[in-house]
C-alpha positions in Angstrom: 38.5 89.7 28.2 39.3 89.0 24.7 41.6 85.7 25.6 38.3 84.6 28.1 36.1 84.9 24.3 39.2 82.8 22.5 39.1 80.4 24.9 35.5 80.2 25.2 35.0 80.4 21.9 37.9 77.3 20.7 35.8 75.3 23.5 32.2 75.6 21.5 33.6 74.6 18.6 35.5 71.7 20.1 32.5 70.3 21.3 30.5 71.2 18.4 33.1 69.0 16.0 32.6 66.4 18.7 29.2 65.9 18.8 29.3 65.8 15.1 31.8 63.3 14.9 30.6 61.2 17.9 27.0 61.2 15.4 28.4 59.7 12.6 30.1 56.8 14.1 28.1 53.6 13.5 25.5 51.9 16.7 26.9 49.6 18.5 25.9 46.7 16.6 22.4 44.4 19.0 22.8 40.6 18.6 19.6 38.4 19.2 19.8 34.7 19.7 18.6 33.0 16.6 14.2 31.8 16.8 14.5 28.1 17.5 12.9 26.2 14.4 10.6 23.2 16.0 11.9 20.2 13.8 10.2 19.0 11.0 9.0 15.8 9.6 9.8 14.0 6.0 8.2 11.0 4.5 11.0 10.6 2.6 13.0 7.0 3.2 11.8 3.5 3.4 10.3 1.2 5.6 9.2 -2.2 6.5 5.6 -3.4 7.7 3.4 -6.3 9.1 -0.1 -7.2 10.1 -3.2 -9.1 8.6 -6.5 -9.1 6.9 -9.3 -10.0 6.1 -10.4 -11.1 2.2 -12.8 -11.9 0.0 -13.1 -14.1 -3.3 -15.4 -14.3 -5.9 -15.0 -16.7 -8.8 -16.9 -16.5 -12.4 -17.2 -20.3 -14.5 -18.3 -21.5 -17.3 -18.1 -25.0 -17.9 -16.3 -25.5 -21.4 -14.9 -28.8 -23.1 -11.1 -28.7 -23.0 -8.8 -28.2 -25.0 -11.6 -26.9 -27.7 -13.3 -24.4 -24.8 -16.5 -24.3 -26.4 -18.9 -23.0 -23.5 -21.8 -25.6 -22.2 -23.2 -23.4 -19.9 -24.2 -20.0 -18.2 -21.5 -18.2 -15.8 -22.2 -19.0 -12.0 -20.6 -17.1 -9.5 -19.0 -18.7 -6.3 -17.2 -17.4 -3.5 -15.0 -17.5 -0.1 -13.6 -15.6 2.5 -10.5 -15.8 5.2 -7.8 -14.5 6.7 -4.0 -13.9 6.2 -0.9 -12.2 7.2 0.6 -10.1 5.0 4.7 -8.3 5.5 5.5 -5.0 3.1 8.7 -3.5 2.0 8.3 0.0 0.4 10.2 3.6 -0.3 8.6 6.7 -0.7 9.3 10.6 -1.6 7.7 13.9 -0.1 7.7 17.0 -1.5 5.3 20.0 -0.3 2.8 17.7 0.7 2.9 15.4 -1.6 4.6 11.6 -1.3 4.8 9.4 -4.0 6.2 5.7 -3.3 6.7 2.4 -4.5 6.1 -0.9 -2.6 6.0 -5.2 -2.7 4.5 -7.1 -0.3 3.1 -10.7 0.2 0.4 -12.2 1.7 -0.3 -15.7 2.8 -3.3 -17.4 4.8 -6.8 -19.2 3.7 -9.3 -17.5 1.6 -11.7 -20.3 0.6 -15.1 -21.2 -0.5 -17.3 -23.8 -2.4 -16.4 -23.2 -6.1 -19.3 -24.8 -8.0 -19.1 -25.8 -11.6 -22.1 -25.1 -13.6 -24.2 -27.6 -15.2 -21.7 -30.2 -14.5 -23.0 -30.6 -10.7 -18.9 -30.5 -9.9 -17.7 -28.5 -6.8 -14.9 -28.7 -4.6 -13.3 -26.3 -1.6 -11.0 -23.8 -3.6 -8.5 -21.9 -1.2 -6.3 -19.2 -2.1 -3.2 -19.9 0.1 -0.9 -16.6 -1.1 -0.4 -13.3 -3.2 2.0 -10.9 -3.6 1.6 -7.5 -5.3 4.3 -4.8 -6.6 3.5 -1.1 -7.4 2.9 2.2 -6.4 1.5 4.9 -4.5 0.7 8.7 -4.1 -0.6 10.4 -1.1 -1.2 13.8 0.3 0.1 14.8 4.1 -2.7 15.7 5.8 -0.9 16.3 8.8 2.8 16.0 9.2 2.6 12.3 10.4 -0.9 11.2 9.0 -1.0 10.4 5.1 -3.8 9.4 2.5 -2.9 8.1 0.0 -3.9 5.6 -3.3 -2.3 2.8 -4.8 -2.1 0.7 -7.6 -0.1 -2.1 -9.6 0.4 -5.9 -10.8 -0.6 -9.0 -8.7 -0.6 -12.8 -8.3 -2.7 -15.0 -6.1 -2.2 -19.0 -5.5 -4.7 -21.5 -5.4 -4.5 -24.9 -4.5 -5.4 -27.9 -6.4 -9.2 -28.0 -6.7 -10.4 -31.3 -5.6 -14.1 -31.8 -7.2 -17.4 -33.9 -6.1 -20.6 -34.4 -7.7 -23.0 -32.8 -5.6 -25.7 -34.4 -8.1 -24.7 -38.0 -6.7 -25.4 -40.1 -4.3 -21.8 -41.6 -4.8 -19.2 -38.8 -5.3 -17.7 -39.2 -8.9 -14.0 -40.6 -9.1 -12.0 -38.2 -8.4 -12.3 -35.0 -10.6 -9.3 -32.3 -10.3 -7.7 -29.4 -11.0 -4.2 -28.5 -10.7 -3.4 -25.7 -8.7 -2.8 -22.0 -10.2 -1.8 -18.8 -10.4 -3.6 -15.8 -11.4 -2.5 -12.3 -12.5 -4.2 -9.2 -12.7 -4.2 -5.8 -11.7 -4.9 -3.8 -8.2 -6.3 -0.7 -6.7 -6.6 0.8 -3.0 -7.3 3.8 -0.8 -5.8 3.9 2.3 -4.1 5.9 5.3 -1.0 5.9 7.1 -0.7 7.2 10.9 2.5 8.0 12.7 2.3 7.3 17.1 4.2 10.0 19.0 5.1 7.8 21.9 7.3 5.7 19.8 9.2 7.5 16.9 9.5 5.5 13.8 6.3 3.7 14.5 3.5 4.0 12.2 0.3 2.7 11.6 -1.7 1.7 8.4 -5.0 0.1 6.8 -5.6 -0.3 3.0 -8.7 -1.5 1.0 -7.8 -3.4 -2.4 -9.4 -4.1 -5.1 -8.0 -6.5 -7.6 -9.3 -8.5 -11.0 -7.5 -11.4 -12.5 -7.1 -12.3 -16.1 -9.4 -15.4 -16.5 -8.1 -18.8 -17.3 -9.1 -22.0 -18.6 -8.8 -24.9 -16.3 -8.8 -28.6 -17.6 -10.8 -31.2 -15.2 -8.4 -34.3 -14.6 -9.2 -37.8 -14.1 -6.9 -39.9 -11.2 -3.3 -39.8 -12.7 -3.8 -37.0 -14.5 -5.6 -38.2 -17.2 -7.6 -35.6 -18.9 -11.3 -35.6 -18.9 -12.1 -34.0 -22.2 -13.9 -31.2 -20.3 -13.0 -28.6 -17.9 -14.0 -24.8 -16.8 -13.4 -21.1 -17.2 -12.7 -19.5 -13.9 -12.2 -15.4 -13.9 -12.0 -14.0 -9.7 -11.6 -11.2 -8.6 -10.3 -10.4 -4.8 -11.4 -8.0 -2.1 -9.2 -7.2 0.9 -9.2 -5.0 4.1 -5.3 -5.2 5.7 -3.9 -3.1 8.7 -0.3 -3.3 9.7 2.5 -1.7 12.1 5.3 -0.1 10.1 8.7 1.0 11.0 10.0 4.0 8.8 13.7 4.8 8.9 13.4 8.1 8.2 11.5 8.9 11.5 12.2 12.7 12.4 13.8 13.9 9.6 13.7 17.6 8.8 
């Protein structure tokens, strides 16, 4: 009886160290496959674009004697309006959702109008023929591929020679002229930016601009070049609407 209560006994407590020991060895370790993380999408990189638009011109004169540019009359406004192509090169930078960018592009097409020259009856068909513009922008992600954005920075425009008439005359007067030019000024736009899903890398975008030249004073020339002792000061300011397709080549991009 008493070996039966060893034996019994050196049993329980085997079983009892056991269980004890079998608790205090680590689980067996669960492994879960990794969430999969949808991709993402940067405006960070560069790109290139082209399109068209459509622009206005307005032009404020005063006719002046040259080279002393003492005014002889009021300021009259003329204007003109056209289209053009336009090509872009640019880089920008995203973080959160912020981008900030910089850009240069050129335009070139036929903006023109009647420019009249006050009080000296003068007027002739002035065309602006090309621009270019360098700067900046900064723009807030609306949603990953669509971005608003502002701009801003220098720019030129080219017009060509000014050929003048008297619209006062029965005969048109000999020949009046003014060379062609280039203004400069400054710019400002609003715009958006819009990226297609079909086609990755392919964007869309339209801007509004704004810009104001510094005004300059023009001599009138005689045939040959001669000058005419008078000429005009001419201050414009241009309006455009432009839309064009652009290829990022950052397209997908965590």
């Amino acid at each position: 009886m008493s070996k039966f209560l060893f034996a019994a006994t050196a049993l329980v407590a085997f079983a009892t160290v056991g269980s004890a020991g079998a608790a205090d060895l680590p689980a067996e370790p669960v492994y879960k496959t990794p969430a999969a993380v949808a991709p993402g999408f940067s405006w960070t990189g560069c790109y290139l674009g082209a399109g068209g638009g459509y622009g206005t011109w307005t032009d404020n004169a005063t006719y002046e004697t040259f080279p002393a540019l003492t005014a002889l009359s009021q300021t009259v406004t003329s204007g003109g309006t056209g289209w053009f192509g336009t090509g872009q090169i640019g880089c920008d930078y995203q973080f959160g959702r912020i981008v900030v960018g910089a850009f240069g592009d050129g335009d070139v097409g036929s903006i023109k109008g009647n420019m009249l020259v006050p009080y000296s009856g003068e007027a002739g068909n002035a065309n602006e023929s090309s621009a270019w513009a360098a700067g900046g922008r900064v723009g807030f992600v609306v949603w990953p591929k669509f971005l608003a954005y502002v701009s801003g920075g220098y720019t030129e425009a080219h017009f060509d020679q000014l050929n003048l008439t008297n619209v006062n005359l029965t005969v048109p007067s000999p020949g009046l002229y003014t060379v062609a030019n280039t203004y400069n000024g400054w710019f400002l736009g609003t715009g958006y930016e819009y990226g297609f899903d079909f086609l990755p890398g392919l964007f869309w975008k339209t801007e509004y601009r704004y810009a104001s030249y510094s005004a300059v004073d023009l001599p009138m020339l005689l045939p040959g070049g001669v000058p005419s002792g008078v000429g005009f000061n001419s201050q414009k300011a241009i309006q455009t609407i432009r839309s064009e397709l652009v290829w990022r080549f950052n397209w997908g991009s965590p």
